[in-house]
C-alpha positions in Angstrom: 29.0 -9.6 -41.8 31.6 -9.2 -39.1 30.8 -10.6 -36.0 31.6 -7.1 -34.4 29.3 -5.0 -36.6 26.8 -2.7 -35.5 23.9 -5.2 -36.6 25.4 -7.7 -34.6 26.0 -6.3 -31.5 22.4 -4.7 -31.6 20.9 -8.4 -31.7 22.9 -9.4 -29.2 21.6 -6.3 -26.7 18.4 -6.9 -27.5 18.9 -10.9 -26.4 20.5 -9.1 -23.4 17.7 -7.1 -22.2 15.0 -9.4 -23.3 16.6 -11.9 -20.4 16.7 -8.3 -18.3 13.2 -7.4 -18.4 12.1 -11.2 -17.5 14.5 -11.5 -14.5 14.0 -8.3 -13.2 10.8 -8.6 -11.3 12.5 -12.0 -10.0 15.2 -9.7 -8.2 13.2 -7.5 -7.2 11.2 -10.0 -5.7 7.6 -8.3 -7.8 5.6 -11.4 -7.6 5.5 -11.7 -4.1 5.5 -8.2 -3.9 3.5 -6.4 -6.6 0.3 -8.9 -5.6 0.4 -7.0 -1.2 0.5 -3.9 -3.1 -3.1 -4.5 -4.4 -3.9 -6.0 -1.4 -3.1 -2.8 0.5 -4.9 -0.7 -2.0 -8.0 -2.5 -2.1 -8.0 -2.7 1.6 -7.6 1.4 2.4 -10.2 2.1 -0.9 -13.4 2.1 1.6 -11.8 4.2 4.0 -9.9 6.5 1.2 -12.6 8.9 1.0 -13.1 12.4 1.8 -16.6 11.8 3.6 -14.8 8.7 5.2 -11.8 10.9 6.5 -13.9 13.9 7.2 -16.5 11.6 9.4 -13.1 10.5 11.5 -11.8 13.7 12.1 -15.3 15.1 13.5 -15.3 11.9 15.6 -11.7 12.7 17.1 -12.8 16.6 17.2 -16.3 15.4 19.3 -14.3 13.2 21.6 -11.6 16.6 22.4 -15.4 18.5 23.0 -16.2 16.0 25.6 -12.7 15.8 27.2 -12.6 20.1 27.4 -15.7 20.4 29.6 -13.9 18.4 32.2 -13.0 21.1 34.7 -16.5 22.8 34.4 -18.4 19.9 35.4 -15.5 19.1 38.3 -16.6 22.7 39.2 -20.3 21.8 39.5 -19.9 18.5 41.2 -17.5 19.8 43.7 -20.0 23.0 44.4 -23.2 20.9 44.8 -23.2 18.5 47.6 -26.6 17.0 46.4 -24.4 15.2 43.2 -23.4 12.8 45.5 -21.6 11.6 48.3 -17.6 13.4 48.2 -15.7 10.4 48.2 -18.1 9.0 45.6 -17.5 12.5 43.7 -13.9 12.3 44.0 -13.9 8.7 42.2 -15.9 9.7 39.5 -14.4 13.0 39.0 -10.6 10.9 39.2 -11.5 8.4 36.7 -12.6 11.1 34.0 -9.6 13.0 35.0 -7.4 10.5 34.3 -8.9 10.0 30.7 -8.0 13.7 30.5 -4.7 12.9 31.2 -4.4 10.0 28.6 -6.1 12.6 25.9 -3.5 14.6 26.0 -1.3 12.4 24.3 -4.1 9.9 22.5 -5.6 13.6 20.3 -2.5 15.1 19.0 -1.6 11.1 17.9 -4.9 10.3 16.1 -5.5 13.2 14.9 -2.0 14.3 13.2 -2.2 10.4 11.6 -5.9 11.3 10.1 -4.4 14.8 9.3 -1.4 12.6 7.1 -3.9 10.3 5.7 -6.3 13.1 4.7 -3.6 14.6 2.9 -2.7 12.2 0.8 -6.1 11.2 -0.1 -5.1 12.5 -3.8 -2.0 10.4 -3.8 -3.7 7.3 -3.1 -6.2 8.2 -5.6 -3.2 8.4 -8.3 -2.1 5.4 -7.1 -5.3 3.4 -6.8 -6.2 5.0 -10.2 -2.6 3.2 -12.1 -3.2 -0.7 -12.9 -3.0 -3.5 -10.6 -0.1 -3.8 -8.7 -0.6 -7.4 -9.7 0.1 -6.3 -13.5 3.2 -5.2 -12.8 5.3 -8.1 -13.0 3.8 -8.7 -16.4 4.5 -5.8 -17.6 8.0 -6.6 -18.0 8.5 -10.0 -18.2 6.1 -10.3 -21.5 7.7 -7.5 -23.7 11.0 -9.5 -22.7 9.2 -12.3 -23.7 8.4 -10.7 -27.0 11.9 -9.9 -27.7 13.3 -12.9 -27.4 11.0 -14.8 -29.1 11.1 -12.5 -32.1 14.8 -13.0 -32.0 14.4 -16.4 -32.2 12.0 -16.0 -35.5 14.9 -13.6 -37.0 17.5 -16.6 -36.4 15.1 -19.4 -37.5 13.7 -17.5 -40.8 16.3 -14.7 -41.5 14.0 -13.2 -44.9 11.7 -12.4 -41.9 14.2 -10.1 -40.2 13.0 -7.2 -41.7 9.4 -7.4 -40.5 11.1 -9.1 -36.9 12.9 -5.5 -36.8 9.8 -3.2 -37.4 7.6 -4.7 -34.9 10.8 -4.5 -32.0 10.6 -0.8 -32.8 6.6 -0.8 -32.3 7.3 -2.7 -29.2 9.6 -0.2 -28.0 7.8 2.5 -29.0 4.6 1.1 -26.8 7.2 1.0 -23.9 8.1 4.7 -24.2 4.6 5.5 -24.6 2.7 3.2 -21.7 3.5 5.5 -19.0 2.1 8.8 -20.9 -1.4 6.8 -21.4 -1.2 5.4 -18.0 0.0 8.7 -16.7 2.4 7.5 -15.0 4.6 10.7 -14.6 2.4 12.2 -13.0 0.5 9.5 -10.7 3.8 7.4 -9.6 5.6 10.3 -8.0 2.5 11.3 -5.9 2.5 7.1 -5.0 5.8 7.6 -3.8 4.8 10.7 -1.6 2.1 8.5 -0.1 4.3 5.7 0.5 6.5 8.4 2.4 4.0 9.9 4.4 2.6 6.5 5.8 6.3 5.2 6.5 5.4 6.5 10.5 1.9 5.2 10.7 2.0 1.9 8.8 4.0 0.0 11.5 3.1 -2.7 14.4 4.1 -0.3 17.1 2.6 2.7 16.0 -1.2 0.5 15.1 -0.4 -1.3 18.8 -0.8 1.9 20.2 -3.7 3.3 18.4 -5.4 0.6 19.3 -4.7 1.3 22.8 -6.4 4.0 22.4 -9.7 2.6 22.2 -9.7 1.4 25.4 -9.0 4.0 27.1 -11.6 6.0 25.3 -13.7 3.1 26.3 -12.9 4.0 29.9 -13.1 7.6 29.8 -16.9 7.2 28.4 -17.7 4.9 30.9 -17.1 7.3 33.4 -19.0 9.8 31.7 -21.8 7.1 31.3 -22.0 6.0 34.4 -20.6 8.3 36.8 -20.4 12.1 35.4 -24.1 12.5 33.8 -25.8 11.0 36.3 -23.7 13.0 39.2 -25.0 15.8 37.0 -28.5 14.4 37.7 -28.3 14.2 41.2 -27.1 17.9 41.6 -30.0 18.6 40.3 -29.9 19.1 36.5 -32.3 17.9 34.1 -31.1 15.8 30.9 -32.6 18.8 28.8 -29.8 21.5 31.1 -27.2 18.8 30.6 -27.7 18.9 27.2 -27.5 22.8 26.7 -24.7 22.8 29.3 -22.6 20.1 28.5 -23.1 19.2 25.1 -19.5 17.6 24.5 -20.4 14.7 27.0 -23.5 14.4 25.8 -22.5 13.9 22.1 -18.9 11.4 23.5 -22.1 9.4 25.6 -24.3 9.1 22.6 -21.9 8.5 20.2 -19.3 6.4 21.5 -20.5 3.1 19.7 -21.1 4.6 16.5 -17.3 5.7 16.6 -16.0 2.7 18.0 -18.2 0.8 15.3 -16.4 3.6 12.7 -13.1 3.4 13.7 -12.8 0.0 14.5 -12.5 -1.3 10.8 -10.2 1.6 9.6 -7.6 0.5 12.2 -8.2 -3.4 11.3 -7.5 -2.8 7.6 -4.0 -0.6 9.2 -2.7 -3.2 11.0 -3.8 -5.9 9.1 -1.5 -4.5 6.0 1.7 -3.7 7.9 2.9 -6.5 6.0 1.7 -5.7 2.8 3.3 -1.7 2.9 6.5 -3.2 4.1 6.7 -5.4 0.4 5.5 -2.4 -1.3 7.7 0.0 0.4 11.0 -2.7 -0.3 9.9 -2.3 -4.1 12.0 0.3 -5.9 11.2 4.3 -5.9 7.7 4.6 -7.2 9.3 7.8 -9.3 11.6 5.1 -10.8 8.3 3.4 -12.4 8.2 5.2 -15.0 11.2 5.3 -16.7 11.3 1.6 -16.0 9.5 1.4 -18.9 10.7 4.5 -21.4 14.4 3.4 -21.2 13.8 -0.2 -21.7 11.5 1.3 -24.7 14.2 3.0 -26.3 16.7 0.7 -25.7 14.8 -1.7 -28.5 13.9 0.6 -31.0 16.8 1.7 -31.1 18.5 -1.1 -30.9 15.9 -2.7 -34.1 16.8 0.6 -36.0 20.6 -0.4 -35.6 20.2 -3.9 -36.7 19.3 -3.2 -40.3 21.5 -4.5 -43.0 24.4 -2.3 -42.9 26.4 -4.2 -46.4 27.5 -3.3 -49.3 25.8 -5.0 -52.8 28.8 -7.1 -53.0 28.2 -8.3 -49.3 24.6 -8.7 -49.6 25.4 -11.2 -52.6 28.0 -13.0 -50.9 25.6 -13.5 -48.2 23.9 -16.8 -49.1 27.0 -18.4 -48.1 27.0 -17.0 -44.7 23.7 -17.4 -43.9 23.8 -20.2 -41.3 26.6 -18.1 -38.9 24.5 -15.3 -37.7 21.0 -13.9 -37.8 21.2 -10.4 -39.4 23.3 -11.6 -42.6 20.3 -12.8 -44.2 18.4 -10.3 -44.4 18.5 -8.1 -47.3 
């Protein structure tokens, strides 16, 4: 056969792209990559529930409760000179004030991040739902693997070509078909919508701040521990009245360790994958996943399906002399 025939310069694509799909998770760096991915999805899965999210968002929503009766108890304190002495009123009354201050900033933050988290609750679950991010690697470099090495068995014993060719066109047919069973075209976009969304909140600076946060929160319920509710006391209201009355400080008071016990973790397993969203995030478009695999997939069969003898009778008998100078002239 001519060493520019179809079958030929099939064999040689498929030689091509076999060395493609192996070195393409190199460039892109997938090993080290692919592996933070998994990390980062394992970490978020305890957190990446609706009951999870919901339970934060009441938190944040309990805390705003707490902050809003404020002014009314400032308005009781300052009217009853029995809560206390003024300048001790003043401090107590300051100090809360100033956590008002600080909330103004620290609710429309947390709570616009657990909105954006919430939200994408079903695109982590697509996501969490494809296989290991540590698969992924694999999942080219073994079908290049594959075609290489049943190249190699085409060269080596060319009356085994015609099998070698029927099973590249299985292989590229389970290419084109792996991202249909693993649903890809449907769960990789919404990955990549995730991956969007958390650009803003998966950073050091932005998990710095939130856990600022805490301690001012930390402050403000001190105040309200040890300062507001029992100025509230001494004016002359019973815990039962304060409860009725002010029902916001009384749930922030009660409260405060189970959130900071809550909320604690959820912001650990943030900053403690900045790193790992950064790799994921440098891999390429999770939209592009997909076809990652169908175009590579059609690329061989079709490529196999080209690389069929393409001779004449009087070629294929003149063949046996030609045998040794390429691989597709032997088969018959």
């Amino acid at each position: 056969m001519r060493s520019g025939s179809p079958a030929r310069r099939a064999v040689a694509a498929l030689a091509v792209l076999g060395v493609a799909l192996i070195a393409m998770p190199v460039a892109f760096q997938m090993f080290d990559r692919a592996p933070k991915g998994a990390q980062m999805i394992a970490s978020f899965r305890p957190d990446m529930t609706a009951v999870r999210l919901g339970g934060y968002q009441l938190e944040l929503r309990e805390i705003d409760a707490a902050v809003r009766e404020g002014p009314s108890v400032a308005t009781r304190l300052a009217g009853s000179p029995a809560s206390g002495g003024q300048k001790r009123v003043a401090a107590s009354l300051a100090q809360f004030a100033q956590f008002e201050r600080q909330w103004q900033g620290i609710y429309p933050d947390m709570t616009g991040m657990m909105d954006t988290i919430r939200a994408n609750l079903p695109n982590y679950q697509a996501v969490a739902a494809l296989p290991s991010f540590t698969l992924f690697p694999w999942f080219f470099v073994i079908p290049g693997l594959i075609v290489l090495a049943l190249l190699a068995l085409g060269r080596a014993r060319p009356p085994s070509w015609r099998t070698v060719r029927w099973v590249l066109v299985a292989l590229g047919v389970g290419l084109v078909l792996a991202p249909a069973v693993f649903e890809m075209f449907s769960r990789a976009p919404k990955g990549g919508r995730m991956m969007t969304a958390f650009k803003p909140i998966e950073t050091s600076a932005r998990v710095e701040r939130i856990q600022g946060y805490f301690g001012d929160m930390a402050v403000g319920q001190g105040a309200v521990q040890l300062q507001l509710i029992p100025a509230l006391r001494r004016s002359g209201l019973t815990n039962s009245q304060i409860s009725a009355g002010y029902p916001g400080l009384e749930t922030f008071d009660a409260q405060w360790v189970h959130i900071l016990n809550d909320m604690t973790p959820m912001i650990g397993a943030m900053s403690d994958n900045v790193a790992n969203y950064q790799a994921v995030a440098a891999l390429p478009p999770f939209p592009l996943f997909p076809w990652f695999f169908v175009a590579p997939g059609l690329f061989v069969a079709a490529s196999a399906l080209l690389a069929g003898p393409r001779r004449s009778p009087r070629a294929r008998r003149q063949s046996s002399t030609d045998l040794p100078s390429s691989l597709t002239e032997g088969v018959t």
